[in-house]
C-alpha positions, -999 to +999 in steps of 0.1 A: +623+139-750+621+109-728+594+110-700+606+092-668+586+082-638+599+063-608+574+051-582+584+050-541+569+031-512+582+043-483+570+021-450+561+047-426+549+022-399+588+008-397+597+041-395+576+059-367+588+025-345+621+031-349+625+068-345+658+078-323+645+106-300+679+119-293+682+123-327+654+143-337+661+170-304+697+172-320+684+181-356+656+201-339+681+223-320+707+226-352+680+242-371+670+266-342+635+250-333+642+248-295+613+252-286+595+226-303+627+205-293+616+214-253+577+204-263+590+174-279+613+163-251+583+170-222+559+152-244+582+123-247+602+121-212+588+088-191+562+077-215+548+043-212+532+018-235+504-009-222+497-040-249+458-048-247+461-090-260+438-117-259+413-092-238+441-088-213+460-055-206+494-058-200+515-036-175+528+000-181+559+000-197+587+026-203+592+031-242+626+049-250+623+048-290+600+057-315+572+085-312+533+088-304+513+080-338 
């Protein structure tokens, strides 16, 4: 009997930044996790992102896509 092995790299980074919110409440609410959809959704709703370069802190802005890591 032949033995296979397959090896997968799977770049999470790419993934967490491009994460469609809309998305995930949809699946969420198909498979009857509402509530976590709601937590989600109020966790989510009117977050911002600030970029710290070059010692400087940028200003507050709205992020639409991807999730908190």
């Amino acid at each position: 009997m032949e033995n296979k092995k397959s090896l997968w790299f799977i770049d999470f980074e790419k993934a967490f930044d491009s994460v469609n919110r809309s998305t995930i409440f949809k699946i969420l609410n198909i498979l009857g996790l509402n509530l976590i959809s709601n937590l989600l959704s109020s966790l989510w709703s009117n977050s911002s992102t600030q970029l710290y370069f070059n010692g400087n802190l940028s200003d507050p802005f709205i992020t639409s896509k991807g999730v908190k890591q």
